[in-house]
VEXDO-715274 format. One record per residue (C-alpha): residue in one letter; x, y, z. Coordinates in Angstrom, 2 decimals, padded with zeros to 5 digits. Layout:
# residues N
atom residu A&px X&py Y&pz Z
...
This chain:
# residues 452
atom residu X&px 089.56&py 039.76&pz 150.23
atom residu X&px 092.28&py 042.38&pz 149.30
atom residu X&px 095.54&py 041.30&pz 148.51
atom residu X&px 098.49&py 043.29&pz 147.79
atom residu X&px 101.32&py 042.27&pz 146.13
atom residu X&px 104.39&py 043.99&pz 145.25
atom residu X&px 106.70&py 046.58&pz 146.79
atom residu X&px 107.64&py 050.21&pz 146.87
atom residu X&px 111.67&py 050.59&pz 146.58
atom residu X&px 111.13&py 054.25&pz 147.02
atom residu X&px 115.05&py 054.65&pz 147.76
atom residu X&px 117.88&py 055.14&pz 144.82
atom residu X&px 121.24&py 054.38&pz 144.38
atom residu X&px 123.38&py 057.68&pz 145.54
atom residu X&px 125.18&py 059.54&pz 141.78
atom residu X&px 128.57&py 058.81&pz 142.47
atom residu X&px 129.99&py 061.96&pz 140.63
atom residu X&px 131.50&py 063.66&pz 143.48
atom residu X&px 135.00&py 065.72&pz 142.38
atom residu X&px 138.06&py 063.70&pz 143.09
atom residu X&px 140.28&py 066.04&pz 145.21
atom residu X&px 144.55&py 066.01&pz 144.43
atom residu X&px 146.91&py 068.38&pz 146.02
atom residu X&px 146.73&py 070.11&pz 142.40
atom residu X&px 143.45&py 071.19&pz 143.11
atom residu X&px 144.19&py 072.26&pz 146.59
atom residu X&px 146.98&py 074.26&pz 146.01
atom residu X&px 144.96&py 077.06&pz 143.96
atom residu X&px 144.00&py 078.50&pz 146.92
atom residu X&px 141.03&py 079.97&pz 149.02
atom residu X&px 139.32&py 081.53&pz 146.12
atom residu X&px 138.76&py 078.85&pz 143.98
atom residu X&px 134.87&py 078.11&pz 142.12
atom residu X&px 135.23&py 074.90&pz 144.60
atom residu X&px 136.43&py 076.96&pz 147.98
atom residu X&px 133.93&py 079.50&pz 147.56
atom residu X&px 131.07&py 077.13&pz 146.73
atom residu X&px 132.34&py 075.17&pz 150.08
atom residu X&px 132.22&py 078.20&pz 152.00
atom residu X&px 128.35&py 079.50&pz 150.96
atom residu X&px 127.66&py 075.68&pz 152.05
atom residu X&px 129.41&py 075.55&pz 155.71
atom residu X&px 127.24&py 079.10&pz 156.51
atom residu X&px 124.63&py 078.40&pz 154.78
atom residu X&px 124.37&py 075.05&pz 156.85
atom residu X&px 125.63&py 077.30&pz 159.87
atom residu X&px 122.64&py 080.08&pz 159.55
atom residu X&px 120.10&py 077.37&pz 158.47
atom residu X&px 120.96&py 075.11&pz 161.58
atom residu X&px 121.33&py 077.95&pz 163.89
atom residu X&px 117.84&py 079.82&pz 162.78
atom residu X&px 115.94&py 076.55&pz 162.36
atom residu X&px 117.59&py 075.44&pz 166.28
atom residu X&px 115.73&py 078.67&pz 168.01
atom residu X&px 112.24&py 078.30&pz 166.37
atom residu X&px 112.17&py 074.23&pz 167.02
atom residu X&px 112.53&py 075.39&pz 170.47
atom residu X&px 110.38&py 077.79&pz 170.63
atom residu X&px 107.98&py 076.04&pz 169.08
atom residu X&px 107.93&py 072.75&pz 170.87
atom residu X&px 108.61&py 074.82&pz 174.34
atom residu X&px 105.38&py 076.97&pz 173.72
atom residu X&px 103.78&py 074.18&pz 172.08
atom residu X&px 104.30&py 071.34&pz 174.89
atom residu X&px 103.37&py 074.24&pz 177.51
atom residu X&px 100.10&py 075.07&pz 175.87
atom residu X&px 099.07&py 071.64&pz 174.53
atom residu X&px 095.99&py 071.53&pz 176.53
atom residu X&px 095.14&py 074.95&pz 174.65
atom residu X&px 093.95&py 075.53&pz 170.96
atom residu X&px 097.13&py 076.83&pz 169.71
atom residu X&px 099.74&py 074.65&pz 171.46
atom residu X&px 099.10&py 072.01&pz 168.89
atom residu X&px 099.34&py 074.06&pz 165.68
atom residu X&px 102.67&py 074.79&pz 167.13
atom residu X&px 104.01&py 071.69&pz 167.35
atom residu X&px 102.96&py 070.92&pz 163.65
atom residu X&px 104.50&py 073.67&pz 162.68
atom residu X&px 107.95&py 072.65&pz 164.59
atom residu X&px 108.02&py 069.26&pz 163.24
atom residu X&px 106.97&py 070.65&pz 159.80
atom residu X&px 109.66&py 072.70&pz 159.80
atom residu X&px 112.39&py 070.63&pz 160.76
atom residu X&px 111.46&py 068.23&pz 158.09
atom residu X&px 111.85&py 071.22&pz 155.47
atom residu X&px 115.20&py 072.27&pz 156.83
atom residu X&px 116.28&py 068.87&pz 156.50
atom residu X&px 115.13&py 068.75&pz 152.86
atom residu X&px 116.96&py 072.13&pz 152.36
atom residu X&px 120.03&py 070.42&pz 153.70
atom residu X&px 119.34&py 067.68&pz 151.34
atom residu X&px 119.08&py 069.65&pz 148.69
atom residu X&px 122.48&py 071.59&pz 149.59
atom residu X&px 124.58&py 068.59&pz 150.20
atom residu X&px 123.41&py 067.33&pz 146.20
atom residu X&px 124.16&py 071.06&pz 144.86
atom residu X&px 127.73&py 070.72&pz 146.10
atom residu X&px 129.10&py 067.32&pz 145.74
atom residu X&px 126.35&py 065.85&pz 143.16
atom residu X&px 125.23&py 062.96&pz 145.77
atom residu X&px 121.78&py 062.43&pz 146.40
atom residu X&px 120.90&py 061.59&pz 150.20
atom residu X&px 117.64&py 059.08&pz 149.57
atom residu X&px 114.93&py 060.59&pz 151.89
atom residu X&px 114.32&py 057.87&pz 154.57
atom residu X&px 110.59&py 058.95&pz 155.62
atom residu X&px 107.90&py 056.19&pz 155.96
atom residu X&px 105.66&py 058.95&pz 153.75
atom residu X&px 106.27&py 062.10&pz 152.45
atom residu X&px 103.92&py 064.07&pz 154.80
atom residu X&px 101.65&py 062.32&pz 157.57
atom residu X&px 097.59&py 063.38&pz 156.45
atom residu X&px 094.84&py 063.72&pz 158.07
atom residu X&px 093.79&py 066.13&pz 161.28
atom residu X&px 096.50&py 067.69&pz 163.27
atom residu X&px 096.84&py 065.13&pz 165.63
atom residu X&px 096.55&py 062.44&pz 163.65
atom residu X&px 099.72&py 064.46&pz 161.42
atom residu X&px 101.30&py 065.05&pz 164.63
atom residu X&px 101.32&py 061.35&pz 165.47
atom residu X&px 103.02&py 060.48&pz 162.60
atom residu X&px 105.90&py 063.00&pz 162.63
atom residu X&px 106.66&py 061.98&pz 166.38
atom residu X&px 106.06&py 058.18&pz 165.11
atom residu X&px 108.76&py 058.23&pz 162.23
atom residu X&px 112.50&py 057.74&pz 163.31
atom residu X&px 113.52&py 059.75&pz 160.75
atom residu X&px 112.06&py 062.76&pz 162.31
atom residu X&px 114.27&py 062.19&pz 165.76
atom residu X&px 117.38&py 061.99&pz 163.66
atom residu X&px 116.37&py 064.99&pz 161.94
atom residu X&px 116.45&py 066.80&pz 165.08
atom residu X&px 119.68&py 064.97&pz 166.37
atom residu X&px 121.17&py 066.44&pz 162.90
atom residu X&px 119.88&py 069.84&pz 163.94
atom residu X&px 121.48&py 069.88&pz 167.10
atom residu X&px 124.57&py 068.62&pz 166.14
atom residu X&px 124.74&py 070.75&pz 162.92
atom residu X&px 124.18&py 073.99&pz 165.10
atom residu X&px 126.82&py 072.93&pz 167.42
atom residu X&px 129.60&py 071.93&pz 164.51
atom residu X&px 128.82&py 074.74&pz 162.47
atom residu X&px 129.86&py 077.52&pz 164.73
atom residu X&px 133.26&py 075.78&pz 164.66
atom residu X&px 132.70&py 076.08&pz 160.19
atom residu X&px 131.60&py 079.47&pz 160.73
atom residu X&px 134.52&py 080.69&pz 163.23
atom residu X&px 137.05&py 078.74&pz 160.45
atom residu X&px 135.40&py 080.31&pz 157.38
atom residu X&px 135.84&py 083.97&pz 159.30
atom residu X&px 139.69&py 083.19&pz 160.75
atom residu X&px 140.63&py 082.24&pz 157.12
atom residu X&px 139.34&py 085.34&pz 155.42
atom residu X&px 140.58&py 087.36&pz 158.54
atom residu X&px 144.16&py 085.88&pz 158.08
atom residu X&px 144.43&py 086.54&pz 154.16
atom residu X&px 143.15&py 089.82&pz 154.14
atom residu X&px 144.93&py 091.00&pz 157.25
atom residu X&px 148.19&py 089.43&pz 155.38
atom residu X&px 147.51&py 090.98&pz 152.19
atom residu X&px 146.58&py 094.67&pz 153.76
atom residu X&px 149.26&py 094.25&pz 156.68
atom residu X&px 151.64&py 096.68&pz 155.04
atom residu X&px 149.27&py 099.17&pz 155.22
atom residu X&px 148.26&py 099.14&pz 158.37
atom residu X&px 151.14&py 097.98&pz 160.48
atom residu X&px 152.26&py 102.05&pz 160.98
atom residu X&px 149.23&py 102.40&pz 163.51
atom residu X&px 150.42&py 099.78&pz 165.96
atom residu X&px 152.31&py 100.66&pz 168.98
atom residu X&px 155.99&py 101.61&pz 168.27
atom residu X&px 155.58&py 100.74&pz 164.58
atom residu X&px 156.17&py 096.80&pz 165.28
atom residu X&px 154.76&py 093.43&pz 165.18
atom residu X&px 155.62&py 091.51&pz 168.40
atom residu X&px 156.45&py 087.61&pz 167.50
atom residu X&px 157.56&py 086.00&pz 170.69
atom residu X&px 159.69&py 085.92&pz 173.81
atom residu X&px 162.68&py 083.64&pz 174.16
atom residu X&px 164.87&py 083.73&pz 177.25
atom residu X&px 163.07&py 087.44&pz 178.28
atom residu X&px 164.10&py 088.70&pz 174.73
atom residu X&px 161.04&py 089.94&pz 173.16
atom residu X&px 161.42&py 089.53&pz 169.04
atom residu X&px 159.65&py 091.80&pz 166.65
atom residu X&px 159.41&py 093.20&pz 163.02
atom residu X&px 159.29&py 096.69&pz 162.32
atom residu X&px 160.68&py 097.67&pz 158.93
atom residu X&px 158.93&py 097.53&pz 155.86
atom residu X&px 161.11&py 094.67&pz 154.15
atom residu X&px 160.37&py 092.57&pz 157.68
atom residu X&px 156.94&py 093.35&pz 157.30
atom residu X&px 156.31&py 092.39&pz 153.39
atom residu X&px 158.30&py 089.17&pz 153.99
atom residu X&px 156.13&py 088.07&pz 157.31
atom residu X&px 152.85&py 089.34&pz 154.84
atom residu X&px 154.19&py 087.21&pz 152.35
atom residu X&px 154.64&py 084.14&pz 154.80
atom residu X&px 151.16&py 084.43&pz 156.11
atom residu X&px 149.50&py 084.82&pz 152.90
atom residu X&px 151.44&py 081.73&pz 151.47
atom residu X&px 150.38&py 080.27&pz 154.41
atom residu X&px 146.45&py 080.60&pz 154.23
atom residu X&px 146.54&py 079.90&pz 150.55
atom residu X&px 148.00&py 076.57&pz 151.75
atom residu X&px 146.08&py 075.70&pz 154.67
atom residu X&px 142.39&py 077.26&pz 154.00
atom residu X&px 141.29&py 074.92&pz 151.03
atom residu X&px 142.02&py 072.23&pz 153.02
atom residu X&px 140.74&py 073.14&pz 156.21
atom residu X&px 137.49&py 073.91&pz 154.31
atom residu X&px 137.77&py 070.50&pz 152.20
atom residu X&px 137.97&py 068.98&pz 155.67
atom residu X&px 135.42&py 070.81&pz 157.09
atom residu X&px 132.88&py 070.77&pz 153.99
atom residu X&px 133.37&py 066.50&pz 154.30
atom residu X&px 132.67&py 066.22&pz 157.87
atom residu X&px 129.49&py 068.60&pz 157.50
atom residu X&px 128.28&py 066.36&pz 154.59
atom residu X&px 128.84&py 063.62&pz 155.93
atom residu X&px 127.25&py 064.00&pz 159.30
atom residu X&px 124.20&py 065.04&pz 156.37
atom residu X&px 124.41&py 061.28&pz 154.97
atom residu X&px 124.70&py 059.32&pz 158.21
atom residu X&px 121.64&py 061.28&pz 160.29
atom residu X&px 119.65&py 062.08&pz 156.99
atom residu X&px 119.84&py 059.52&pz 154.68
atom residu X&px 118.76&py 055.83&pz 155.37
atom residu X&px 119.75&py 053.98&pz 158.38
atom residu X&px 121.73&py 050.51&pz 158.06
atom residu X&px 118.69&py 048.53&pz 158.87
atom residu X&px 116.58&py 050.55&pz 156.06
atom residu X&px 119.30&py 050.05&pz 152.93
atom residu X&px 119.77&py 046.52&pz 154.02
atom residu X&px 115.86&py 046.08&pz 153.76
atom residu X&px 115.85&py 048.40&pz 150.21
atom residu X&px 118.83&py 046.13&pz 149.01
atom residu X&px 116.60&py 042.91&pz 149.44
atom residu X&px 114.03&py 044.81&pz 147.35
atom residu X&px 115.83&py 045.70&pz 144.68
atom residu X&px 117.29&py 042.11&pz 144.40
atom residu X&px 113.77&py 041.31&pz 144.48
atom residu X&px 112.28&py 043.56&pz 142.21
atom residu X&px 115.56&py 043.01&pz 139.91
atom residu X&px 114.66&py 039.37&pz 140.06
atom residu X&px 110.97&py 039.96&pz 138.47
atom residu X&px 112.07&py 042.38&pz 135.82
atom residu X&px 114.51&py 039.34&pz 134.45
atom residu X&px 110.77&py 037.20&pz 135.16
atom residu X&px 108.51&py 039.57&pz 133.69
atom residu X&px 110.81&py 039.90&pz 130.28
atom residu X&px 111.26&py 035.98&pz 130.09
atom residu X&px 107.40&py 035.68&pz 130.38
atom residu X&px 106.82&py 038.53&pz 128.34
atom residu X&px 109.01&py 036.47&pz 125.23
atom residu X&px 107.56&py 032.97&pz 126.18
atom residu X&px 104.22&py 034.97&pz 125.62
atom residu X&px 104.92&py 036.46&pz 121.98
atom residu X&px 106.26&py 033.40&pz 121.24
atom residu X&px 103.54&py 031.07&pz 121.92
atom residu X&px 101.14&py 033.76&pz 120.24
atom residu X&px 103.42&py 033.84&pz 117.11
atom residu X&px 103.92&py 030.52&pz 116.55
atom residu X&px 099.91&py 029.37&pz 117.89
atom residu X&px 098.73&py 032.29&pz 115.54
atom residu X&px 100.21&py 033.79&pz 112.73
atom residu X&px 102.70&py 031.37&pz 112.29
atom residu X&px 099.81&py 028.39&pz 111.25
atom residu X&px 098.02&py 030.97&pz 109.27
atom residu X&px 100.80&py 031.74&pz 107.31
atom residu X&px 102.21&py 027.78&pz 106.73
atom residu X&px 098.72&py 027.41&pz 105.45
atom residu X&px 098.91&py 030.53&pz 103.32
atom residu X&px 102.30&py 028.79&pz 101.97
atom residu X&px 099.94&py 025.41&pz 101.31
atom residu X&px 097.10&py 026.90&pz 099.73
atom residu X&px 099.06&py 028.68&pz 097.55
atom residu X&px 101.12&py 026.27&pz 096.53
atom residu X&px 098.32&py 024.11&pz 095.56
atom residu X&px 096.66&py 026.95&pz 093.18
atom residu X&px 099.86&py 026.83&pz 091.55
atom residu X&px 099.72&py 023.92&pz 090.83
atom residu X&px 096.48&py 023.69&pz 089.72
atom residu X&px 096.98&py 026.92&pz 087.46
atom residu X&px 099.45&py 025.07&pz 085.73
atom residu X&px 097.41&py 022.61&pz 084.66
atom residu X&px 095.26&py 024.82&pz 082.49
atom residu X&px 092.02&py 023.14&pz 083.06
atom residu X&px 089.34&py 025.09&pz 083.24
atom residu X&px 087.93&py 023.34&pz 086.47
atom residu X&px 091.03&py 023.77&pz 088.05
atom residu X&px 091.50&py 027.60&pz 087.51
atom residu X&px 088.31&py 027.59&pz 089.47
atom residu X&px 089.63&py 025.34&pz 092.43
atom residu X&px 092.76&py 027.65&pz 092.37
atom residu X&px 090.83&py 030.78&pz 092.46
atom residu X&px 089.10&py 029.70&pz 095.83
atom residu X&px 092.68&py 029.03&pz 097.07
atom residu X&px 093.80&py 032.01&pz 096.38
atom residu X&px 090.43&py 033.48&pz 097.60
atom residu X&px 090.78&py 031.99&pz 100.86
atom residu X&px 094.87&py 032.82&pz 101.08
atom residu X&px 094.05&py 036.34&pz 100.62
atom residu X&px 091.37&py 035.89&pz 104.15
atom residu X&px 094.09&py 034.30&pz 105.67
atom residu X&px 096.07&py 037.17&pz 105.31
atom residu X&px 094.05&py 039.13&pz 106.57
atom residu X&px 093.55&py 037.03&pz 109.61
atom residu X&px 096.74&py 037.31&pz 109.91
atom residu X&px 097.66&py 040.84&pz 109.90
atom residu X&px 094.98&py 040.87&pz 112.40
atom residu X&px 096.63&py 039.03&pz 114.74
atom residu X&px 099.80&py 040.60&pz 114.07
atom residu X&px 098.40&py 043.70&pz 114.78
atom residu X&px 096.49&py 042.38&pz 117.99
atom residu X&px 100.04&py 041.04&pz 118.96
atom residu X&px 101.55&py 044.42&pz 118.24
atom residu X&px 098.85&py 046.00&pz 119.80
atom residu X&px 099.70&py 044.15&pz 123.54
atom residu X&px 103.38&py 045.03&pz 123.29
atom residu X&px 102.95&py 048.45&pz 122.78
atom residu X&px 100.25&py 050.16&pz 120.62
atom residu X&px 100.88&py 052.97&pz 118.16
atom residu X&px 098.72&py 055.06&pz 119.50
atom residu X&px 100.25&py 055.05&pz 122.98
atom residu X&px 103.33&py 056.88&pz 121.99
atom residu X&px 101.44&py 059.23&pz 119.95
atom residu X&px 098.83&py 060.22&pz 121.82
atom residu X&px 099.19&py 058.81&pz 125.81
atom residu X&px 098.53&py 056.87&pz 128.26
atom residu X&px 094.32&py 058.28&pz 128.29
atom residu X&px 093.69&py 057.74&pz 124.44
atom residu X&px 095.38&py 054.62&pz 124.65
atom residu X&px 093.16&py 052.91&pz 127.46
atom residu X&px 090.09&py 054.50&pz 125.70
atom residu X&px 090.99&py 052.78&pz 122.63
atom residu X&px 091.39&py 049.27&pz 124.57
atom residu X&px 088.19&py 049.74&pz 126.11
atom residu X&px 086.65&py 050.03&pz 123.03
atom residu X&px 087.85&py 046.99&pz 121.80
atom residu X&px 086.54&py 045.15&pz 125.30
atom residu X&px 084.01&py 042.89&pz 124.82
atom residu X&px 082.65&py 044.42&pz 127.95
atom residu X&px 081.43&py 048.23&pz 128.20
atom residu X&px 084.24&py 049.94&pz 129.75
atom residu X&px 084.10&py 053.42&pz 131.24
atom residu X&px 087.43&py 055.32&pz 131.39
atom residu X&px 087.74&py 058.63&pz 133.41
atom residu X&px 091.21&py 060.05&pz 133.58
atom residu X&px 092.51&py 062.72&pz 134.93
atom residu X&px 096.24&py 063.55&pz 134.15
atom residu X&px 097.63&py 066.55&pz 134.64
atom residu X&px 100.94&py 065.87&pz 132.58
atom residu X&px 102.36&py 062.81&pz 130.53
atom residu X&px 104.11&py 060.03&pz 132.44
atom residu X&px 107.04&py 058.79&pz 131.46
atom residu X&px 106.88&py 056.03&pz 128.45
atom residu X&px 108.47&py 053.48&pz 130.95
atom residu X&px 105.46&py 054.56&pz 133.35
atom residu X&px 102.55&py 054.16&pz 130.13
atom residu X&px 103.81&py 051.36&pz 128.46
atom residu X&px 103.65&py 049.52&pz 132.38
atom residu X&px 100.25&py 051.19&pz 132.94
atom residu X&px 098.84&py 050.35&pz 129.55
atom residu X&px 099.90&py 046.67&pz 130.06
atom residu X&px 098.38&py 046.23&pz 133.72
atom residu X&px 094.63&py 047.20&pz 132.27
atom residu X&px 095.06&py 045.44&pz 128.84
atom residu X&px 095.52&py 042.21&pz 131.06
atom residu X&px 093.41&py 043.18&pz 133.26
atom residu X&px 090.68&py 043.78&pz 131.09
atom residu X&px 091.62&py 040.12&pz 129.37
atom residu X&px 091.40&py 038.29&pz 132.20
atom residu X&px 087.81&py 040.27&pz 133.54
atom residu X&px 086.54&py 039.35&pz 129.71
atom residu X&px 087.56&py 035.67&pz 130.69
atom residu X&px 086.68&py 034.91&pz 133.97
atom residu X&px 084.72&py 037.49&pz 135.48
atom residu X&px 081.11&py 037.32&pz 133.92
atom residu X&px 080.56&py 040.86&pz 134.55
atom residu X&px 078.08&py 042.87&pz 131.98
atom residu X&px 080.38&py 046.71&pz 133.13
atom residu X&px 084.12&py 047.16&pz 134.13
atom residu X&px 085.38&py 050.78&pz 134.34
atom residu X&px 089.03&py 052.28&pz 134.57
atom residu X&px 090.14&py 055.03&pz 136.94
atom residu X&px 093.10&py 057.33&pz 136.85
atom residu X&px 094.73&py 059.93&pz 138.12
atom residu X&px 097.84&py 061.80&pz 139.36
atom residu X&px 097.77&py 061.95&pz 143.24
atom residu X&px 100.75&py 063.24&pz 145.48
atom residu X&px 103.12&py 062.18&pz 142.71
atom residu X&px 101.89&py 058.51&pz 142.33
atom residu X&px 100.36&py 057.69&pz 139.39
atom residu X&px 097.37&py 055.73&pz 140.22
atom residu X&px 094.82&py 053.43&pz 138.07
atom residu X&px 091.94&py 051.76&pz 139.18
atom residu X&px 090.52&py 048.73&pz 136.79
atom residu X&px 087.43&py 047.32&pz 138.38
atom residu X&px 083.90&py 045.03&pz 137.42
atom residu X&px 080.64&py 044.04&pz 138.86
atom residu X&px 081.28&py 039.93&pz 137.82
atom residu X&px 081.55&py 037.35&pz 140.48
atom residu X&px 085.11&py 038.14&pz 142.38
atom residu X&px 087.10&py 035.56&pz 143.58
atom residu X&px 090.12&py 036.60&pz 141.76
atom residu X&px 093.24&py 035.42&pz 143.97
atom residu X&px 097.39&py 036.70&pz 143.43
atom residu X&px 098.39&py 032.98&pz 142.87
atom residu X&px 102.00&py 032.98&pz 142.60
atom residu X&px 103.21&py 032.22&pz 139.03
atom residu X&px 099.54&py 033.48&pz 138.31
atom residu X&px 098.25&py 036.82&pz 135.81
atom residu X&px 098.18&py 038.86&pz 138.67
atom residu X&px 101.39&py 037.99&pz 140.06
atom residu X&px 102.94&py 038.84&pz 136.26
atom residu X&px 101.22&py 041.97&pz 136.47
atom residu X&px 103.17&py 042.58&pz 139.96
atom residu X&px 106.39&py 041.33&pz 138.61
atom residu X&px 106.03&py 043.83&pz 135.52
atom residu X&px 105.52&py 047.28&pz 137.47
atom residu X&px 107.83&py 046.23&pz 140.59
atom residu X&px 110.90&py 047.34&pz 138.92
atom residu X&px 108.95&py 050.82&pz 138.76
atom residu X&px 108.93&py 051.15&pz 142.37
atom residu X&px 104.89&py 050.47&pz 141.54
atom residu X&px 102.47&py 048.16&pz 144.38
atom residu X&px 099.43&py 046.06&pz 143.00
atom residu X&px 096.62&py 045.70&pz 145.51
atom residu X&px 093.19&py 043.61&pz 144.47
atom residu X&px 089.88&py 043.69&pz 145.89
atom residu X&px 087.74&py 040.24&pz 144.99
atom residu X&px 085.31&py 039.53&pz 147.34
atom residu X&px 082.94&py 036.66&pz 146.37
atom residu X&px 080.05&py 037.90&pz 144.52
atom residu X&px 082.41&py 041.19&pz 143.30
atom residu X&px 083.29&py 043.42&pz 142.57
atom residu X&px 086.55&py 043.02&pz 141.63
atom residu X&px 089.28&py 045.92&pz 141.64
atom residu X&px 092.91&py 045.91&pz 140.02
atom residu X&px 094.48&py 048.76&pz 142.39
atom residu X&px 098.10&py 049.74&pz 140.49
atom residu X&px 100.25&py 052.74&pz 141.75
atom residu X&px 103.34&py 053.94&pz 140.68
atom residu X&px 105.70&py 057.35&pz 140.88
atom residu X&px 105.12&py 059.33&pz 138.31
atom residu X&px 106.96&py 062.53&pz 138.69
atom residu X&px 106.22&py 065.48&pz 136.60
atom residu X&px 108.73&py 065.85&pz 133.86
atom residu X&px 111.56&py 068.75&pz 133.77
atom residu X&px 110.51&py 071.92&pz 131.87
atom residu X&px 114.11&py 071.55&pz 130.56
C-alpha cells in the first residue's frame, strides 16, 4: 500500500518591485541607466530569439528527416533542450530588468531517463509548445525592437552631428517638403542648428517611451507564453489555500500538543514538588526528631522530582527544536534522536550543504515522529533513516522491518506530518504493506544557499 499525501506548490508569488514609470522619469532622455538597460534587453531578446529560431529549425528539420537514423534523435533532444534554456535565459532577463519573477510552469525540471523516453516528455509538456510559440513570436516582434532601437540612435546622432555633415549634400540643403510644386528646404547654418535642435529635442522625447513601450510589450508577451497558464495558477492558488490552511492546522496542533505534555507532565510533577515541600516544612518546624527524618525523605524525593522534571522539560524542548540542531545540523541532529530510539536506528546522510533552518527544523520533526510512532506501533527490532540532496529536493527516507499497516488517516500522525511540511512545498509518500516494511518517504526543496 503506498499512499501519498501532500502537495508540491512548486510556483511563487511574482516580487512586485517593478519601477513605477512618471513623465519625470521619461523626460531624461534616451541615455538614461533605465533606457540603456531597456535597450541591451530588446537585442538581447532580438539576437537570442533570432539565433535560437535558426538552430530549432535546423535541428528539428534534420532531426525529423533522419529520425529513423542514429543521429536524428540526438538532434531533436538537443532542439527541445535548447529551447527550454533560451526560455530560461529569457526568464532570467525579464527578472534582471523589471525585478519580476516569471514562475517556471514545467511539469519537471528536465524529463530523465533514455533519449526517447526524455524526448517524450519535452513533446508531452505544454509548456514546451508555448515555449516555441514564444520563440516564434519573439523573433518576429523583435526585429520591429531591433529596427526601433537602431532608428532612435540613428535619429539622435544624425541630429546631434547634422551640422557637420550637412555641407556634403547636394547644393548644401536639406529638402523638407513640397507644397503646391514649391519645394522647401534649409540651407544655412542657423536653419540647420535650429532643425538639429528640433530633432534632437524630439528623440529625447519620443525614444524613452517608444522603448518603455516596447520593453512592456516584449515582457509581457515573456509572462503570458512563459509563465503559468490560467488553468495552472488557478490550480496553484487552491494549493496554497490548501497548504495555507494546514500551516494554521499544524501550529494549532503543534500548541494543543505542548500543552497537553506540559500540563500531563511537568506541570503534576511540579504541583507535587509544591506538596511535598510544603509538608517538610511543616514538619521541620516541628523540631521533632522523627519528623526531620520524614521531611528529609520529602525533600529527598522533591529533589527526584525535579529531576524528572527537567527531564521532561528537556524531552519537550527536545521535540520543538533541539539545541543541537541549530548548532550542528540537520545529520548530527537525527543521529542524536536515533540514539535515544528505543529501536537501533541506522542513519546515513549525505548532504552536500546545510538546508535552510525552516527546511531542518521540518525534517527533524517528520523522523522524530516518525520514529515515535515506529517505537509504538510497529514491533520492529531495526528502523534506519536515509538522506540526501537529489536534483535540489531534499529527500529523507525513515523506514522499519515491524508489521506495516500504517494508513494516512485524516486527522491522523501521518496526516500532521503532511500538514507540517506542506507549507514547504514538501510531499509525504508511505509504504506499509502488511507484514512491512514500513517507509516514511518526505521530500522537500532545498536549494543551496547564496555564497553571499
Amino acid at each position: 500500500m503506498i499512499t501519498t499525501v501532500g502537495a508540491k506548490v512548486a510556483g511563487r508569488r511574482a516580487d512586485e518591485n517593478a519601477a513605477v514609470v512618471g513623465p519625470g522619469e521619461l523626460l531624461k532622455g534616451p541615455f538614461t541607466g533605465r533606457a540603456l538597460r531597456q535597450q541591451g534587453y530588446l537585442l538581447a531578446s532580438f539576437a537570442g530569439a533570432f539565433v535560437q529560431f535558426l538552430w530549432l529549425t535546423v535541428a528539428l528539420t534534420l532531426g525529423g528527416s533522419l529520425l529513423l537514423v542514429v543521429i536524428g534523435l540526438p538532434l531533436l533532444l538537443a532542439g527541445l533542450v535548447s529551447l527550454r534554456w533560451a526560455s530560461r535565459r529569457e526568464r532570467q532577463r525579464i527578472l534582471n530588468l523589471t525585478g519580476e519573477r516569471v514562475p517556471s510552469p514545467y511539469r519537471e525540471p528536465g524529463p530523465t531517463g533514455n533519449p526517447l523516453q526524455r524526448l517524450v516528455g519535452y513533446v508531452s509538456d505544454p509548456a514546451t509548445w508555448r515555449d516555441l510559440v514564444h520563440l516564434i513570436v519573439s523573433a518576429a516582434f523583435g526585429l520591429t525592437w531591433f529596427c526601433t532601437v537602431v532608428i532612435l540612435w540613428a535619429m539622435t546622432v544624425g541630429a546631434v552631428s547634422l551640422p557637420f555633415w550637412y555641407s556634403s549634400l547636394p547644393n548644401h540643403r536639406i529638402p523638407l517638403t513640397h507644397i503646391d510644386g514649391s519645394q522647401y528646404y534649409i540651407s544655412t547654418l542657423p536653419s540647420i542648428l535650429v532643425f538639429s535642435a528640433i530633432s534632437l529635442v524630439f528623440a529625447w522625447l519620443v525614444g524613452p517611451t517608444v522603448l518603455e513601450l516596447a520593453t512592456r510589450a516584449q515582457t509581457g508577451l515573456g509572462r503570458s507564453l512563459l509563465g503559468l497558464s490560467r488553468p495552472e495558477l488557478d490550480r496553484r492558488e487552491a494549493a496554497l489555500r490548501t497548504t495555507r490552511s494546514q500551516a494554521v492546522s499544524a501550529a494549532e496542533a503543534e500548541r494543543r500538543r505542548i500543552e497537553r505534555d506540559l500540563h500531563d507532565g511537568a506541570q503534576q510533577r511540579l504541583v507535587a514538588l509544591a506538596m511535598d515541600l510544603g509538608r517538610a516544612k511543616s514538619k521541620l518546624k516541628s523540631g521533632n526528631e522523627e519528623d526531620s527524618e520524614a521531611a528529609a525523605q520529602l525533600v529527598a524525593e522533591a529533589h527526584e522530582g525535579v529531576k524528572l522534571a527537567l527531564s521532561e522539560l528537556r524531552d519537550l524542548a527536545r521535540g520543538i527544536h533541539p539545541a543541537v540542531l541549530t548548532d550542528r545540523g540537520l545529520d548530527a541532529a537525527l543521529s542524536a534522536l536515533a540514539g535515544r530510539s528505543p529501536i537501533p536506528v541506522e542513519v546515513d546522510a549525505a548532504l552536500p550543504w546545510r538546508p535552510s533552518p525552516e527546511v531542518e527544523s521540518a525534517a527533524y520533526f517528520v523522523a522524530s515522529e516518525a520514529l515515535a510512532n515506529m517505537a509504538k506501533h510497529s514491533h520492529a527490532n531495526r528502523a534506519w533513516i536515509d538522506l540526501e540532496v537529489r536534483d535540489g529536493q531534499l529527500r529523507m527516507i525513515v523506514g522499519d522491518n515491524g508489521v506495516g499497516g500504517a494508513e494516512t488517516n485524516p486527522g491522523g500522525g501521518l496526516a500532521g506530518l503532511s500538514d507540517r511540511i506542506a507549507p514547504l512545498d514538501g510531499i509525504l509518500s508511505v509504504s506499509s504493506p502488511i507484514g512491512g516494511p514500513t517507509q516514511i518517504i518526505m521530500e522537500m526543496p532545498c536549494q543551496k544557499p547564496s555564497a553571499f
